[in-house]
C-alpha positions in Angstrom: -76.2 -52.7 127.0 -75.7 -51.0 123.3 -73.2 -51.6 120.8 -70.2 -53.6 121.4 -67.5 -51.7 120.0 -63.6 -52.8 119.4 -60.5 -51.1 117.2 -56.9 -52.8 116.8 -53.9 -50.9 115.1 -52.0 -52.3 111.9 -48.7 -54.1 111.7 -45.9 -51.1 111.1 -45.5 -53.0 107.9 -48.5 -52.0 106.7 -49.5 -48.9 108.0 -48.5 -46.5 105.1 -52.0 -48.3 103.7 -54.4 -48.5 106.9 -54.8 -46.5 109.5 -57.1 -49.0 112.1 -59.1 -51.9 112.4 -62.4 -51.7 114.2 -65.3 -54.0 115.1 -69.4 -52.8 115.7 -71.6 -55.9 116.9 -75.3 -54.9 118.2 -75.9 -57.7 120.5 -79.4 -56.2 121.7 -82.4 -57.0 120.7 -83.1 -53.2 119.3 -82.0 -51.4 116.4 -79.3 -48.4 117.4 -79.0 -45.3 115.8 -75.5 -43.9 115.7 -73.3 -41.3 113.7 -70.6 -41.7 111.5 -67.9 -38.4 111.3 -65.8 -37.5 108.7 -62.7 -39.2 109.7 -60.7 -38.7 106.5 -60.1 -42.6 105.8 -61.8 -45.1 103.4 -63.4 -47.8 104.9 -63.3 -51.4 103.6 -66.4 -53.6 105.4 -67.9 -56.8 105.6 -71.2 -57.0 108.0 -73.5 -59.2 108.3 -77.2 -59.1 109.6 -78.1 -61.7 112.0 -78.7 -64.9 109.5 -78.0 -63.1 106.4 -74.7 -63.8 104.4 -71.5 -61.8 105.2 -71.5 -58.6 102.3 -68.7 -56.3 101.5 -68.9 -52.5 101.2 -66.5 -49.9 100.2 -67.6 -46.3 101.7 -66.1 -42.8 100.8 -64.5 -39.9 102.5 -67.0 -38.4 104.6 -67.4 -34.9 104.6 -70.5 -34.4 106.8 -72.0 -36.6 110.1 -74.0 -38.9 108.6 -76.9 -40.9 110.5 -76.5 -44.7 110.3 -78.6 -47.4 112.0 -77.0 -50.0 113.4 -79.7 -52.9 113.3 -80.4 -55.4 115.8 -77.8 -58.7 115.8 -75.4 -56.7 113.0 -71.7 -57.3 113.5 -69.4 -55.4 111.1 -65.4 -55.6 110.7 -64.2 -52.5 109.1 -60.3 -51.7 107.3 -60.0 -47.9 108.1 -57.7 -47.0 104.9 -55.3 -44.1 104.7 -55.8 -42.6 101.0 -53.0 -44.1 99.6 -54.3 -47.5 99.6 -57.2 -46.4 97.5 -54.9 -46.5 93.7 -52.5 -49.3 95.2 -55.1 -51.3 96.9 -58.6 -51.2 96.0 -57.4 -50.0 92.2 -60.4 -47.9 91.9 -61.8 -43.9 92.6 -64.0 -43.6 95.1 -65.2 -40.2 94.5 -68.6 -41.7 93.6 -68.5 -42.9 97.4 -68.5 -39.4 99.2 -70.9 -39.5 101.9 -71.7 -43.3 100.8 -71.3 -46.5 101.0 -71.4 -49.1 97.9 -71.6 -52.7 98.1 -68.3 -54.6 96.3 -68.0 -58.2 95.3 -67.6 -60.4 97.6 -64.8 -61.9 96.0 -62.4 -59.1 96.8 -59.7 -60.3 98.6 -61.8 -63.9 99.6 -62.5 -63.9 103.2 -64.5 -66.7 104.9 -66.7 -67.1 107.3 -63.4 -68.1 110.1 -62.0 -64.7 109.4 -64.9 -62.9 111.1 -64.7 -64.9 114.8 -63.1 -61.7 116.2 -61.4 -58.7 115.3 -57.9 -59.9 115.7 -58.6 -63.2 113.1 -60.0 -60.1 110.8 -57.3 -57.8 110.8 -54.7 -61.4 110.6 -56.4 -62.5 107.2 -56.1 -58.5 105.9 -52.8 -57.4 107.0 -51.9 -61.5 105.1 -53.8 -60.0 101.8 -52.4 -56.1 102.5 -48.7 -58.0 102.3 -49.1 -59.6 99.2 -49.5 -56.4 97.5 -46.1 -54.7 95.9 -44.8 -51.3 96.6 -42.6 -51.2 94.3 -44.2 -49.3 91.7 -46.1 -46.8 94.0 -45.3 -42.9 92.9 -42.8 -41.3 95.1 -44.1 -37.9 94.6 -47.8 -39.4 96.2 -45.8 -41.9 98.6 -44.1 -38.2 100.4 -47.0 -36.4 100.1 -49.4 -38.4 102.6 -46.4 -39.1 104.3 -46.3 -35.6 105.2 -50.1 -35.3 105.3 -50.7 -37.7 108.0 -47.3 -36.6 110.2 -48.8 -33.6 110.1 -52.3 -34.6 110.9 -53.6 -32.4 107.7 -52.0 -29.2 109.3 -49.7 -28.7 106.7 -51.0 -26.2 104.1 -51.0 -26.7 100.2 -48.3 -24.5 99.3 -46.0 -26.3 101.8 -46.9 -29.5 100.9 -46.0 -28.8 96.9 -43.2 -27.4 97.8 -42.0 -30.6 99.6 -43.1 -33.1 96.6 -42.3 -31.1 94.1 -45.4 -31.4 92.3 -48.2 -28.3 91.6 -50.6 -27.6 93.3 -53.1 -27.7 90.4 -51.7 -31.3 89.5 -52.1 -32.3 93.3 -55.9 -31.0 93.6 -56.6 -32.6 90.0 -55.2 -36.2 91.4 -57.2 -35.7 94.9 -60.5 -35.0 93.0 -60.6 -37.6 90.2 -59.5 -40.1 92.8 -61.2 -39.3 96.2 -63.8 -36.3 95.0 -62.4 -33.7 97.3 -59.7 -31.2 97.4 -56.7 -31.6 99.3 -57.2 -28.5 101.5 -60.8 -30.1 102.2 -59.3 -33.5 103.0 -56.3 -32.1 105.2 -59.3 -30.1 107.2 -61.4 -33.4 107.3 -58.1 -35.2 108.8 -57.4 -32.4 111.3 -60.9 -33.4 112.5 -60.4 -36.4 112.8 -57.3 -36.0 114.6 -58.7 -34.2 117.4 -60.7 -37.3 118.4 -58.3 -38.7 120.8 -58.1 -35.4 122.7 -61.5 -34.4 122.6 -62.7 -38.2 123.9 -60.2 -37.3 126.8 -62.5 -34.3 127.9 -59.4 -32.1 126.1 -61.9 -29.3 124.6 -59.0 -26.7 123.8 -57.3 -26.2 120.6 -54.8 -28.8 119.3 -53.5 -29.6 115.6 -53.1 -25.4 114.5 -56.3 -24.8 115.1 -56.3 -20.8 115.2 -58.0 -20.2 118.4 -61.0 -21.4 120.6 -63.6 -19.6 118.3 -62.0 -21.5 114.8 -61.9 -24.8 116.9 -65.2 -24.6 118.1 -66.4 -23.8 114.5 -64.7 -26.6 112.9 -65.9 -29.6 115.5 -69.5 -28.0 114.7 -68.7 -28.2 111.2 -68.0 -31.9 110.8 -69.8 -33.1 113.8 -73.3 -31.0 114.2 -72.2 -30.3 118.0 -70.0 -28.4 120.4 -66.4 -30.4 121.6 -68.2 -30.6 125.2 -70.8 -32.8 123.9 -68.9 -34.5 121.6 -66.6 -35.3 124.2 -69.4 -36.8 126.5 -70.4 -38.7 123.4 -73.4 -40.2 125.6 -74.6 -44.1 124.6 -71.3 -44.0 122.1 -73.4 -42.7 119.2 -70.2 -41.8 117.1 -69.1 -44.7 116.5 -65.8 -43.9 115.2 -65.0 -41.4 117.6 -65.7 -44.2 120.1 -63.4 -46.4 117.9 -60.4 -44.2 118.1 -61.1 -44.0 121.6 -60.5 -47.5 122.1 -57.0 -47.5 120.2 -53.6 -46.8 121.8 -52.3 -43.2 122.1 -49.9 -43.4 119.3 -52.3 -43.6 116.8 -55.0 -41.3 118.2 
């Protein structure tokens, strides 16, 4: 048996903030190593290693597979935030998070020990502190934009996209670089990814989300994921671990 692995979507009131919940729990008796993909969210975590004490960390936009290890008796609960949650809920940049994970005080939000039993009593006591935030004040100009960005799974191109908001493209890439050290083109590729999970996990290895053709699709799963879509569609012993996340979560959301 390897890792045990769980995801859960948000509340609809919430879900201009988070795109999933997930759980990771290695109930073997080995250490597992497994692969994170750019996914183009921010992930908010609290693990714990068997009798250690629960600790946050905040990790960036990934741009690149990165190898992980997940050890023996870890379990993790993980908020996978869209990028507008970043100013409006964590209140900081995480540019100096790309490729990485930082830890954060544990403080943040106070969860307890009873808020880790399972994934749904984890995503309860974050969707309760995601709610207490107001929206009031969040910047319709950035409140359209990744509205547009996410209905269109990244496909939508910058000049479109500026055009829609009414704000420059130079202004957009300036606010996407200070706060998430990336540009938007790069993100909106990152997201089409990340989008194509669902499909590819289905054993769908043709071209979805405007990808030009075969060869450009082929190209860009190699590019974020060091493999072809065949493979990454076997994903053999669930070594992507967020791929086998999505996998888990309702089409809708794919």
């Amino acid at each position: 048996m390897g890792l045990t692995i769980k995801s859960a979507l948000p509340d609809s009131s919430i879900s201009h903030f988070v795109h999933s919940f997930w759980m990771v729990e290695n109930k073997t008796e080995k250490d597992i190593p497994s692969i994170v993909l750019p996914n183009g969210m921010v992930d908010l975590s609290l693990m714990k290693m068997k009798a250690a004490n629960w600790e946050m960390i905040i990790r960036g936009i990934d741009t690149m597979p990165s190898q992980v290890t997940i050890t023996a008796g870890t379990i993790l609960f993980s908020v996978g935030f869209k990028l507008l949650a970043v100013e409006y809920l964590l209140g900081n940049s995480v540019k100096d998070v790309l490729n990485e994970a930082h830890y954060m005080s544990n403080d943040f939000w106070q969860f307890e020990a009873a808020d880790m039993n399972n994934l749904e009593s984890f995503r309860n006591k974050a969707t309760q502190k995601i709610k207490t935030i107001s929206t009031e004040n969040i910047d319709s100009r950035k409140k359209k934009l990744f509205e547009l960005i996410y209905a269109s799974h990244g496909t939508t191109t910058v000049k479109e996209l500026s055009e829609n908001v009414y704000w420059s493209s130079r202004q957009i890439n300036r606010y996407f670089n200070q706060q998430f050290g990336i540009s938007l083109k790069g993100y909106c590729n990152i997201l089409r990814f990340g989008s194509s999970f669902k499909n590819i996990s289905e054993g769908n290895l043709f071209p979805e989300q405007s990808f030009t053709d075969q060869t450009h699709f082929i190209k860009e799963i190699k590019k974020y994921s060091g493999v072809t879509p065949k493979e990454l569609s076997r994903n053999k012993d669930e070594r992507f671990i967020n791929m086998a996340a999505i996998k888990k979560l309702p089409s809708q959301n794919g």
